[in-house]
C-alpha positions in Angstrom: 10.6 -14.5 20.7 6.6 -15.0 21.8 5.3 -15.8 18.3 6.3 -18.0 14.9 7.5 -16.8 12.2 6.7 -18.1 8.5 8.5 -17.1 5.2 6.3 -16.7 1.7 8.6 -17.3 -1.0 6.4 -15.9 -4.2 8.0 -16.5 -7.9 9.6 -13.0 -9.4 9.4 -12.0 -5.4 11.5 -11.0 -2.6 10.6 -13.6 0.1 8.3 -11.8 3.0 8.4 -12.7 6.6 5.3 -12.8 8.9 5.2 -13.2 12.4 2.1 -15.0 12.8 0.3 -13.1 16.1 -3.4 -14.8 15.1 -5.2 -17.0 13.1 -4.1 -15.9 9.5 -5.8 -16.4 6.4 -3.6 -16.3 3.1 -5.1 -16.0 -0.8 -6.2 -13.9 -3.8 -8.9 -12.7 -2.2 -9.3 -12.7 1.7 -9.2 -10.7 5.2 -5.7 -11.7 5.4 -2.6 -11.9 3.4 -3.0 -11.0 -0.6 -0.9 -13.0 -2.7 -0.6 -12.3 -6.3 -0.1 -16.0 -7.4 -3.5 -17.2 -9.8 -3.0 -20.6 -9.2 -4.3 -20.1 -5.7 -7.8 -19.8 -4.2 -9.4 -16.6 -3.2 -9.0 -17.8 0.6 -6.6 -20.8 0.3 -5.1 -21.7 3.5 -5.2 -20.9 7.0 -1.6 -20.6 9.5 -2.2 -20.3 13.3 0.6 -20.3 16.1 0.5 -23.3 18.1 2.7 -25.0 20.7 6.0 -25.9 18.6 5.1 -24.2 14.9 2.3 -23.4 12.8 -0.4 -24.9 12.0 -1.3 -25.4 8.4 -5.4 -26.0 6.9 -6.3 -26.2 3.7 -9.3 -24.7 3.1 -10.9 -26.8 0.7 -8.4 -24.7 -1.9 -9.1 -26.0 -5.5 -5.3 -26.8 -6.4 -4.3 -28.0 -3.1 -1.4 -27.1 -0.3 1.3 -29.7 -0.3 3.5 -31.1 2.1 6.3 -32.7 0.4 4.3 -34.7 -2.7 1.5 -35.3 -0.3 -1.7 -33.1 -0.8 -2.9 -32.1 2.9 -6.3 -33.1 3.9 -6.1 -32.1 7.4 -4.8 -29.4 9.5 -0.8 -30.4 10.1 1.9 -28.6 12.2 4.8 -27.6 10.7 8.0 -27.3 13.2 11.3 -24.8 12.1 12.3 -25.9 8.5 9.1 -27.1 7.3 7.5 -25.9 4.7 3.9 -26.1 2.0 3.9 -25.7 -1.2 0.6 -23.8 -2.8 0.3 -22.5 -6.7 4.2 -21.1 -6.9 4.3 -20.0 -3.3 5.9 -22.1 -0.7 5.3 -21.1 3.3 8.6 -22.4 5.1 8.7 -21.6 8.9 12.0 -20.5 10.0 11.7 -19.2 13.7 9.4 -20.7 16.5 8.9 -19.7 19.8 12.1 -20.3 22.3 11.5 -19.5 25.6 15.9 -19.0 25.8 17.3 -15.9 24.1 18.5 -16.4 20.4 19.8 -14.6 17.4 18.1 -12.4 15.9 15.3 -13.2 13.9 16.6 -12.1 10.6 20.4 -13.3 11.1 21.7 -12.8 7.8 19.5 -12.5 5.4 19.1 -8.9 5.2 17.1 -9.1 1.7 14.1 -10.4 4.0 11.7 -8.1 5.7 8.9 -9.2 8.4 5.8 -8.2 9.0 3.3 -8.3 11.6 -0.3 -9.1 10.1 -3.6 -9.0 12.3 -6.3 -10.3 9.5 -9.4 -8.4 8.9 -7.5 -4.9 10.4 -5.4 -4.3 7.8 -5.5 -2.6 4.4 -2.6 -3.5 1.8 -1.2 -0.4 2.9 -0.9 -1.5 6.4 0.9 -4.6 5.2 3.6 -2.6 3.3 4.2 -0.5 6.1 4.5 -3.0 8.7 7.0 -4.8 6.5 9.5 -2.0 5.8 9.0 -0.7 9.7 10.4 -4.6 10.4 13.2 -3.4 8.4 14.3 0.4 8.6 17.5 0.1 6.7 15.4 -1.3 3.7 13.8 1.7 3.1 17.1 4.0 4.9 19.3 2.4 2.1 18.0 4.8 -1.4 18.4 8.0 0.8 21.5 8.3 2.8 20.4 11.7 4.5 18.4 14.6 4.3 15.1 15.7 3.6 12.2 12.7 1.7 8.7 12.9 1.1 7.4 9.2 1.7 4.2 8.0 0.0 1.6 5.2 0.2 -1.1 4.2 -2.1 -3.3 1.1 -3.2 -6.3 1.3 -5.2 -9.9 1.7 -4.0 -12.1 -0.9 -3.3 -9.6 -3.4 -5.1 -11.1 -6.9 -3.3 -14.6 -5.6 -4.8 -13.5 -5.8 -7.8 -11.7 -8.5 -7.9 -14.9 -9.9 -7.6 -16.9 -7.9 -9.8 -14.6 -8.2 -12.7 -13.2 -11.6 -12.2 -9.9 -13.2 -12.1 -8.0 -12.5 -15.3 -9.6 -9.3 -16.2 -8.7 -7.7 -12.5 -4.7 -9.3 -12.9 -4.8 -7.7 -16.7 -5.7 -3.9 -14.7 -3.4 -4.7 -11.6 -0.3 -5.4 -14.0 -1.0 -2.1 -15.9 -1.4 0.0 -12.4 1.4 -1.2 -11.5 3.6 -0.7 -14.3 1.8 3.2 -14.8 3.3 3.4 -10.7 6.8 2.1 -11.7 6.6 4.5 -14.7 5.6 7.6 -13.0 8.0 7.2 -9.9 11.3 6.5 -12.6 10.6 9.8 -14.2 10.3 11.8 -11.0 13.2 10.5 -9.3 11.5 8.1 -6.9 12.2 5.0 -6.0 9.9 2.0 -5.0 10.6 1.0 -1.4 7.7 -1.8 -1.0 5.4 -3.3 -3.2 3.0 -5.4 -2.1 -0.1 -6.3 -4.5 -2.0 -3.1 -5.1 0.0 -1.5 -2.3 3.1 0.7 -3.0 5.4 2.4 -0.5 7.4 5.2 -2.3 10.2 7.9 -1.5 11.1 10.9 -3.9 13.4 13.7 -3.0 11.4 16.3 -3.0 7.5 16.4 -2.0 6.7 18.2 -5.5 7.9 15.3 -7.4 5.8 13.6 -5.1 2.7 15.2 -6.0 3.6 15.2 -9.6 3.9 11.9 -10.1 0.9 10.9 -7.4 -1.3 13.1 -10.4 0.3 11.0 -13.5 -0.4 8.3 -12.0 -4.5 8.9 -11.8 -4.7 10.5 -15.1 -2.8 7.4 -16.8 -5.3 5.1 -14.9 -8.0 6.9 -16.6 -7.5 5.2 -20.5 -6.6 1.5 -18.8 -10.4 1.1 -18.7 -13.0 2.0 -21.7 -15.3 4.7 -21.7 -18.1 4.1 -19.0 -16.4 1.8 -17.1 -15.7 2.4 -13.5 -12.2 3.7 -13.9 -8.9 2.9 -11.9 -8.6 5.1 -8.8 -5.8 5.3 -6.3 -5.7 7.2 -3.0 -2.6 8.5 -1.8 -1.1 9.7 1.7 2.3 11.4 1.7 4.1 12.9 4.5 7.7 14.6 4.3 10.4 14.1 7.2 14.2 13.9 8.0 16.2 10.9 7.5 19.0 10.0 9.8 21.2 7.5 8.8 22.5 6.8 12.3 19.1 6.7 14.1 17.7 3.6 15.7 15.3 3.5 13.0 12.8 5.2 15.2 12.5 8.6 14.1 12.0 7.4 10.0 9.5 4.7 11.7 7.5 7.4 12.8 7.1 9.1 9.7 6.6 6.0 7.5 4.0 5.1 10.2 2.2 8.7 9.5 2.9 8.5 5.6 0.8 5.3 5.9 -2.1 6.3 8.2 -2.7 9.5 5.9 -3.1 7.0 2.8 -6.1 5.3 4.9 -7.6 8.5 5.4 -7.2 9.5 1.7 -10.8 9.1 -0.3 -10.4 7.4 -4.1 -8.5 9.8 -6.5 -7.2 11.5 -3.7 -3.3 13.0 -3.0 -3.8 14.0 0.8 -0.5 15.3 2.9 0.4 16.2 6.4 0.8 19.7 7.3 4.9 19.9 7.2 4.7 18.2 3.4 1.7 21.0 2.8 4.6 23.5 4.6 6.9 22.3 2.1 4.8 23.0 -1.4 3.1 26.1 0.1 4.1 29.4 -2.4 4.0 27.5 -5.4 1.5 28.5 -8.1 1.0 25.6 -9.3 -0.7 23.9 -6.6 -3.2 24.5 -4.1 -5.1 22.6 -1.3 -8.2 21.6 -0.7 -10.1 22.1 2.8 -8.1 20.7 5.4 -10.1 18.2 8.2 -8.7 16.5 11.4 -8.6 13.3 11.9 -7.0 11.0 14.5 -4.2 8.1 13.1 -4.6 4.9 14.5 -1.2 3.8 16.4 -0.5 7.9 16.9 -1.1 10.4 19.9 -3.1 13.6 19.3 -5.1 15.2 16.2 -3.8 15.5 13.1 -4.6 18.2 10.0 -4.5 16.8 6.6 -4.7 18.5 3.3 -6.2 17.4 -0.5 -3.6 18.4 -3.1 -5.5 20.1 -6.1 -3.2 20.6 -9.2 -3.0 23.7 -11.6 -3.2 26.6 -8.0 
């Protein structure tokens, strides 16, 4: 193992596991890792790798980082087992670099994904993508075999308006995205593989169930907001492959990785797909596609074609 890792343990959460590659930022509001957690600071603390652990720094958060019942003025290391508390989240750090082979990182505790996290590169849906590729089997486990469509989405321009709108309205609009998400993916058979802020990895058993509830989810946005406000718009990427249940992991890695990288090309309001989910839909009448465009996706070889879903053919 090259780098630390650090655990964020989030009331109402399953803990999430980062391996800390670079200097990374965690708050509300910031270039690196989102936290839904109010009693924190927009940017609250700082972790960096260093020789032994992480290093922790406060930065100048309004309710403080702790370390034990001591409120940390200065940067301070933290070795394996150590943790800082901040709002209801605690950071523990359970691995550190060991330049002698070990077990593997997550031992036991299968309930615990990890994900790699390079601040200022990375949209929410890169962090739930990253987190279920650190553990296949979490998102493997709801579909046993066959055929999946797999979906990302977050909603646009969502640290803007933060800002904009301010701390308790923004939290009132997240909580009713994300229970309009939940809603729509129960009554088309999906099931909610990540969640992670404004950022939701999905799988549904078929790619039209996909698109319908990708649709009922932007039209229910539109009355969470009153007339003339900028309303709620998600985008949404959605790519359809095989599952193999006694695959490395590699083969569903590489369609969760193109799922994701679709989402980031998809515009506000937007449902785009790859060509094989288009494939799949294709002879329905009651959907059609938009122009299709090329676009490279990051972390992939070659060109790919992607497709805007229109509803109603």
């Amino acid at each position: 193992m090259q780098d630390p890792v650090v655990e964020i343990t989030q009331t109402g959460r399953r803990p999430l596991r980062l391996v800390v590659t670079d200097a990374l930022s965690v708050g509300r509001d910031c270039d690196g890792l989102l936290l839904d957690d109010r009693g924190i600071s927009r940017t609250h603390l700082l972790l960096e790798a260093c020789p032994g652990g992480v290093r922790v720094t406060d930065l100048e958060s309004t309710n403080g980082t702790f370390l034990g019942d001591a409120r940390i003025t200065e940067p301070v290391v933290l070795g394996k087992g150590d943790e800082v508390r901040f709002g209801d989240c605690r950071a523990e750090v359970v691995a550190v670099p060991s330049p002698a082979p070990g077990p593997p990182l997550i031992g036991g505790r299968t309930q615990t994904a990890v994900a790699h996290v390079r601040p200022g590169t990375e949209s929410t849906i890169d962090v739930v993508a990253s987190s279920v590729l650190a553990d296949p089997m979490e998102a493997r486990r709801e579909h046993r075999q066959g055929t999946i469509t797999i979906v990302f989405s977050d909603i646009e321009d969502s640290t803007a308006q933060l800002t904009a709108l301010g701390d308790e309205r923004w939290y009132a609009d997240l909580r009713a995205h994300n229970a309009i998400v939940e809603g729509a993916v129960a009554r088309h058979r999906g099931s909610v593989v990540k969640h992670q802020g404004d950022g939701f990895m999905l799988t549904f058993p078929s790619a039209w169930m996909a698109v319908q509830a990708a649709f009922e989810v932007n039209e229910r946005l539109q009355g969470v907001r009153a007339t003339g406000e900028q309303p709620l718009r998600v985008r949404m990427g959605m790519h359809t492959g095989e599952v193999i249940v006694d695959d490395s992991g590699d083969l569903f890695g590489r369609h969760v990785n193109i799922a994701a990288r679709i989402a980031n090309e998809a515009s506000a309001a937007e449902v785009l797909v790859s060509t094989v989910t288009r494939a799949v839909l294709e002879g329905r009448d009651d959907v059609a596609f938009g122009p299709g465009r090329s676009t490279d996706l990051k972390g992939l070889e070659g060109s790919f074609d992607v497709w805007p879903v229109l509803v109603g053919g």
